[in-house]
C-alpha positions as CSV (number, residue, x, y, z in Angstrom):
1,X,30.8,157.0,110.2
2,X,30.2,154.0,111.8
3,X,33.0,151.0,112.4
4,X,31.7,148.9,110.0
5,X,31.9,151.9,107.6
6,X,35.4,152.4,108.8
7,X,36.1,148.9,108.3
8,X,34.7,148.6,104.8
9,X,37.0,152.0,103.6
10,X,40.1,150.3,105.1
11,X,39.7,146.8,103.6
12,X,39.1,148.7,100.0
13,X,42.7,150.4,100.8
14,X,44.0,147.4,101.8
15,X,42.9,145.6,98.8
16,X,44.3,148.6,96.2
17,X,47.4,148.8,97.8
18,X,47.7,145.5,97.6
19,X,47.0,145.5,94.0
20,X,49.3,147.8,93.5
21,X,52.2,146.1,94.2
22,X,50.7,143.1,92.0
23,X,50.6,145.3,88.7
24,X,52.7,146.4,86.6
25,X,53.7,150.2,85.2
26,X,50.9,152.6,85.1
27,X,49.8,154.4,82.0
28,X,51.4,157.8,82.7
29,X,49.0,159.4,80.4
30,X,45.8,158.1,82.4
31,X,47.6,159.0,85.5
32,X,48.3,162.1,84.9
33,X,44.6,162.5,84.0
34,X,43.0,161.1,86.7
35,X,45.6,163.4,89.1
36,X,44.3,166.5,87.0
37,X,40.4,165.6,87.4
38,X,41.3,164.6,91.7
39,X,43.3,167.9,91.6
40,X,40.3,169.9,89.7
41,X,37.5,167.9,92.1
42,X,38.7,167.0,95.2
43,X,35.7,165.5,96.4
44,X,36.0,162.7,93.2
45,X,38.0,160.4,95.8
46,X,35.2,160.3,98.3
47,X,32.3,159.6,95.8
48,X,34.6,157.0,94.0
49,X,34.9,155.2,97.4
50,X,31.6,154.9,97.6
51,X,30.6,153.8,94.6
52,X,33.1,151.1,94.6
53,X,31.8,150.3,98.3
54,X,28.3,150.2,97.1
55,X,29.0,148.0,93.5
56,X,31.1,145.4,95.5
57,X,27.9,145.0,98.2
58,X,25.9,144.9,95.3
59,X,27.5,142.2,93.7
60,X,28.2,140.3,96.6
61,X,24.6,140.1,97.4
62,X,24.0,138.9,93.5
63,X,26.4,136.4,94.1
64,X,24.7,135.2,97.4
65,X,21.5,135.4,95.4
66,X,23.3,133.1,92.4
67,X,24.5,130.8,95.1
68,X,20.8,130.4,96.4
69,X,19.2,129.8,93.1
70,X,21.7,127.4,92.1
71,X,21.6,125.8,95.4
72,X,17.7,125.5,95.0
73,X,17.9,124.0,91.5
74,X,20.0,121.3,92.6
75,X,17.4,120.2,95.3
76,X,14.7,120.6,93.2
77,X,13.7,117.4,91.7
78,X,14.5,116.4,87.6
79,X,11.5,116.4,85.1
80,X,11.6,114.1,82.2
81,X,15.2,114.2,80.4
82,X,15.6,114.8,76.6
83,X,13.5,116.6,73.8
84,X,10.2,115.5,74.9
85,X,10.7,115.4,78.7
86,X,9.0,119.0,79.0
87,X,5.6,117.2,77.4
88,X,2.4,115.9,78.9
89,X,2.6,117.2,82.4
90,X,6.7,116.0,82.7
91,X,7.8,118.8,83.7
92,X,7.4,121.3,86.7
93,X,4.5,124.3,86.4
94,X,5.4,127.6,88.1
95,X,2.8,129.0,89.7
């Protein structure tokens, strides 16, 4: 494990402990659940880590991708406006 590793397991603590004290009562049922699967597979904690490492970089990088797209539609110049705008060459081809 690298730092930045470390770094991302400890900012994902951070951020549920932090949560934590936002929410309110937990459902004892689901609790008690979740406890007796950890319990039954120990290794559960390390893989759900992970997985929540790897879907919050994924979505960040969608975002940054969203961000990008938008960003280029906004420079990109209007065709015609309105129902017919799209007609006779107004607007733009993709190649």
């Amino acid at each position: 494990m690298n730092e930045q590793e470390r770094g991302m397991i400890d900012g994902l603590f951070t951020r549920l402990r932090e949560a934590e004290a936002q929410t309110g009562p937990r459902d004892a049922q689901a609790e008690a659940l979740i406890a007796e699967r950890i319990a039954n597979q120990p290794g559960a904690a390390y893989m759900l880590a992970q997985v929540v490492l790897v879907q919050e970089q994924g979505l960040n990088n969608l975002g940054n991708r969203v961000e990008e797209m938008e960003r280029q539609l906004a420079e990109r110049p209007q065709a015609g406006s309105g129902v017919f705008g799209g007609l006779f060459g107004g607007a733009a081809r993709s190649a």
